[in-house]
N, C-alpha and C positions, 0 to 999 in steps of 0.2 A: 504599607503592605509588606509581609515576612517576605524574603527571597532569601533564596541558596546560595551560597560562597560557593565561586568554582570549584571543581575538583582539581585538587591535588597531584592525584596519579599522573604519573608525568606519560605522556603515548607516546607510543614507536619510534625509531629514529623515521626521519621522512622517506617518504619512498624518490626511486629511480626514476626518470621521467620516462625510460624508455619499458616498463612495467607493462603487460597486456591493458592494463583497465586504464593505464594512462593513455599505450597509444589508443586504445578506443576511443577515449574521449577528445583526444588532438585530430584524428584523423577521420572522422564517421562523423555524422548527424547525431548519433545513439547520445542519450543523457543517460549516466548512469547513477544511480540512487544509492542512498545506505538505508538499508531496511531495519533501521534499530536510532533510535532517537538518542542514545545514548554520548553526551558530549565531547568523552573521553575519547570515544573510534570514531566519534563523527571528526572532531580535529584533524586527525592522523588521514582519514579518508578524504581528505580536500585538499590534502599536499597531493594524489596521484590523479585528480581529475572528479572526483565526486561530487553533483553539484543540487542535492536534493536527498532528501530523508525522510523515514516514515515515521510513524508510531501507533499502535494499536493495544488494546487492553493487553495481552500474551508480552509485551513486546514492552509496555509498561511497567508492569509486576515485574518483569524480569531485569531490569534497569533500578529500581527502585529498591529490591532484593539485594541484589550485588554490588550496590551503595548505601548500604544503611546508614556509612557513618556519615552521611552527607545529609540521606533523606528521614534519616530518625528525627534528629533536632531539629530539623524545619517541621513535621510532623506537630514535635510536641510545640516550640514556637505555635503552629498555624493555631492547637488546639488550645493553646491559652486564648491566642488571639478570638476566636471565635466559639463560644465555651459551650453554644448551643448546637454547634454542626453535629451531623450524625457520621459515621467512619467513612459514610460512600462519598459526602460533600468532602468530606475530609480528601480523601482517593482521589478523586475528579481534579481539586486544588491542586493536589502535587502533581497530576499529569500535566497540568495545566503550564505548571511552572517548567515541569520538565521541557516540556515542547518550545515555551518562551526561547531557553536558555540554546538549543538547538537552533530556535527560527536566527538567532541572532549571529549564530556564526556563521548561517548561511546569507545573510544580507548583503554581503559583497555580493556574490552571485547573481543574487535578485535584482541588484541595482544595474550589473555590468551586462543581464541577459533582458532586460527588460521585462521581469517579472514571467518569464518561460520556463526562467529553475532557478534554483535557489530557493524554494519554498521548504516549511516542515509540515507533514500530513500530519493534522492530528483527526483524532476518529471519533464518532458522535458515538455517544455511550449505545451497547449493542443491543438494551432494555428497552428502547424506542423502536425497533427495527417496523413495528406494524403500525408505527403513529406519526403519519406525514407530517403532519403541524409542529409535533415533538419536536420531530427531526431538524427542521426548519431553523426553528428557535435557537436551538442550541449551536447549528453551524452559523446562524449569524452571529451567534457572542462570540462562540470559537475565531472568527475571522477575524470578530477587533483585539485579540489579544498580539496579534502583529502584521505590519503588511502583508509580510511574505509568509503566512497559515493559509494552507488548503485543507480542505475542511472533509473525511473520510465520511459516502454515505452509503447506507448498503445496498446492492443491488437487488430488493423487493420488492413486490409491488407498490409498497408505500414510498418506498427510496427513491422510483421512478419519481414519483409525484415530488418526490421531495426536491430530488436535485434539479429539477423545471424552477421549482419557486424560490428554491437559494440562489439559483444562477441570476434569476431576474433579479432577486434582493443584495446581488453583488457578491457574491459568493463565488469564490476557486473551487470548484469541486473536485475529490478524485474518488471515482465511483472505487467502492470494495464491497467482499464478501462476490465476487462473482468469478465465474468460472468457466463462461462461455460465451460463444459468436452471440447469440438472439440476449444474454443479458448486454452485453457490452454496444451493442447496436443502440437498444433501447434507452440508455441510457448517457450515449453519445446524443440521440436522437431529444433527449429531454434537456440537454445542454444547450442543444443547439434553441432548443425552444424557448428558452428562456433567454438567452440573450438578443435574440429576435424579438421578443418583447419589448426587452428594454432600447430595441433600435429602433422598434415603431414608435416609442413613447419617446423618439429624441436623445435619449441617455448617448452620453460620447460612448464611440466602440474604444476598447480597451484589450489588454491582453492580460485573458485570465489564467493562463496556464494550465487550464483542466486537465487531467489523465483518468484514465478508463480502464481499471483495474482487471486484469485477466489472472485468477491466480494458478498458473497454469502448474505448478507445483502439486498445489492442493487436489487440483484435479487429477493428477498420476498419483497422489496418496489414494485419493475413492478408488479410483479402477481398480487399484490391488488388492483393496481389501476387502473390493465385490466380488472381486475373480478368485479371492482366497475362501470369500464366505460360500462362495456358491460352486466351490473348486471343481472350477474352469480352465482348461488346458491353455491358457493364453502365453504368448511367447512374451516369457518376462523382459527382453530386448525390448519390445513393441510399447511395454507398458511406462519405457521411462520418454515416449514420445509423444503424449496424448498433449499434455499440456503447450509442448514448441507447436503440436500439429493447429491446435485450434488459436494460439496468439497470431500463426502467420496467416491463418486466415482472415481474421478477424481484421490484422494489418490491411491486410488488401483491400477488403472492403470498404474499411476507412479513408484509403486512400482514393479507390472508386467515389465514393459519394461524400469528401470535400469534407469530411468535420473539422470542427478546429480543434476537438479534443485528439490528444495522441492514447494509443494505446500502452498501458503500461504490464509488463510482463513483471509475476511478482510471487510470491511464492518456492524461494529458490531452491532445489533441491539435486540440481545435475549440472554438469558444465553444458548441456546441447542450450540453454535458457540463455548461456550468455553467447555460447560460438554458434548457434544458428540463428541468432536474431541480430547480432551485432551490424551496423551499416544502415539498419533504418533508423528513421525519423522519431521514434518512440523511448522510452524507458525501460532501461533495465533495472529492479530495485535489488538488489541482493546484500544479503548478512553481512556481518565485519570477517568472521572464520570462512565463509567462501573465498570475501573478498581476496581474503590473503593465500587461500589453496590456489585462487586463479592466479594472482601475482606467482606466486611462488612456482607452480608447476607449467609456466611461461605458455598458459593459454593461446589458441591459435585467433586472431583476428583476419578475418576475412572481410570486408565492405560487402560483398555480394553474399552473403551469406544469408539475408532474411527472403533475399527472392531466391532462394535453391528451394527448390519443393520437396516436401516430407518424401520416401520412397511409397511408392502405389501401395505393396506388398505392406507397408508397414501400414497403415490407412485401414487395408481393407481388412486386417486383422485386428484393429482396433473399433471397426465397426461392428465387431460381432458385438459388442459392449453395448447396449442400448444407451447408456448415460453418455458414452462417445458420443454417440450419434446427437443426441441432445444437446450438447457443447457444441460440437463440430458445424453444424447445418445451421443455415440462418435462421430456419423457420423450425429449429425443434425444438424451441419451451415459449411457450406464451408466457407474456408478463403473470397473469393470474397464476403459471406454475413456477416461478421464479422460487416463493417461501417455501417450496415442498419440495422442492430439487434436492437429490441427497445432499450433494457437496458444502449448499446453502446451509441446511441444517446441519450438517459438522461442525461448520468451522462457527458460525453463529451460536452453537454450545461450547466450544471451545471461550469463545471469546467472553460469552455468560459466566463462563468457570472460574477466566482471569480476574472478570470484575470481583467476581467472588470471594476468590484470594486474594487481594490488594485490599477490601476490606478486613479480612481475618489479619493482615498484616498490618492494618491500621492499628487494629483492636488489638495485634501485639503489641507495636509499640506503646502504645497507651495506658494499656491496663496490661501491662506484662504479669505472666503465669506465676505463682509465688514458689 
């Protein structure tokens, strides 16, 4: 089978131990993530405490892009090798590989936490999102590409179904594409069901490291651009709060009703994602250029910070937002409205768009323009 030759580019001098996202990590519960699979700042991000990473179409392309001269030759390599693939098998291959090459340098991790972190997210292609079976299938192959692959499934109504029957079939899930309390419930809720299964059927209990994706980022991109499209006087302070408001809720509840899945706070776009959640028992996933704005501008860590409550006044300003509300409240979106939630369908065409361009970029490398 083709594989990649490490990269080259030599990363960062090591960091300080005594760095914000370091002491977070030495001194909190908090696991902190790198949200970019990319092996180059995943290295460098595991000298300060980093013990888990993502990967997603957006997040793919963009890694693949900015290393061509790594991911061209394997490219044309894979397409000698397989002369019949089409650009998407092709696409999928190199994420495929990418993630490997990631899952591996977190396998210390995996081994020294018990499989609780140190895993690599990788994401079930976004073209299945309404076909549980699909879904299925494909996070069971994703899973045997390393021990430590957790397997991204979206939070739809299919996703629900889906992540109930991957968990039974042994599957690390980490729910995404979600963006509020009633999807992340639901599909904590589907986790739990499935390895309940496999404890009635006898199966040894194990630790799967599940997380339960809140992309509470994404969720302060909608508000804006609904309060902009519908120009609404909302207090732009208010609006970079929606996403820490609905992770720390959703924190609670979990912690109320015992899941074993952690919440994972993901979509990074503010420092409040990392200094108002920081101390609990969940994930933080954030970028390589945050990582290092937080290191650099000597972020505050607090332990008590995920139980400090959002301010009243900022809540109830952000309730005039009906999709708030929808996020925020346990009971505001039934699974059947999960696929039709704005936010759902954003980031789900987003993610459609990336697949998109990884094929056009296949089909550059390949049949380059004359």
């Amino acid at each position: 089978m083709t594989t990649v030759s490490p990269h080259t580019r030599a990363a960062p001098e090591q960091a300080d131990g005594d760095l914000p996202l370091a002491q977070a990590a030495k001194n909190t519960p908090t696991s902190l993530w790198l949200d970019s699979a990319d092996p180059v700042e995943l290295e460098h991000a595991l000298t300060y405490g980093i013990v888990g990473a993502t990967c997603n179409p957006v997040i793919a392309f963009g890694v693949v892009q900015r290393h061509l001269d790594v991911w061209g030759p394997f490219l044309g390599r894979l397409a000698a090798e397989r002369p019949q693939a089409t650009e998407t098998e092709l696409g999928w291959r190199t994420v495929e590989e990418l993630s490997v090459q990631s899952a591996r340098l977190l396998l210390p991790v995996f081994e020294r936490t018990g499989g609780r972190d140190g895993r690599l997210s990788i994401q079930t292609d976004p073209r299945l999102h309404r076909d549980a079976g699909a879904i299925v299938e494909q996070a069971v192959r994703f899973s045997r590409l390393a021990e430590n692959i957790i397997v991204k499934i979206p939070a739809t109504a299919a996703g629900v179904r889906a992540a109930e029957e991957a968990t039974y079939r042994g599957v690390s899930v980490n729910a995404t594409v979600s963006f509020s309390v009633p999807q992340a419930l639901a599909m904590a809720e589907a986790v739990e069901r499935g390895i309940q299964r496999r404890l009635d059927e006898g199966q040894p209990d194990r630790e799967f490291g599940s997380v339960i994706t809140i992309m509470g980022g994404r969720l302060d991109d909608w508000l804006k651009a609904y309060a902009e499209r519908h120009r609404l006087l909302a207090d732009p302070g208010h609006l970079e709060w929606a996403g820490v408001a609905v992770i720390k809720r959703a924190y609670q509840l979990f912690r109320e009703r015992g899941y074993r899945s952690r919440v994972l706070a993901g979509a990074f776009r503010n420092r409040f994602l990392f200094t108002e959640l920081v101390g609990g028992d969940l994930v933080i996933t954030i970028n390589y250029d945050w990582q290092q704005r937080l290191n650099d501008g000597g972020a505050a860590v607090d332990p008590a910070a995920i139980d400090r409550p959002v301010v009243p006044a900022i809540i109830a300003g952000l309730a005039e937002l009906p999709d708030f509300v929808r996020a925020y409240e346990p009971d505001g979106l039934a699974v059947a409205d999960f696929d039709g939630y704005a936010p759902s369908r954003r980031t789900l065409r987003e993610f459609l768009d990336a697949d998109a361009k990884l094929d056009e970029l296949v089909r550059d490398v390949l049949v380059p323009a004359p």
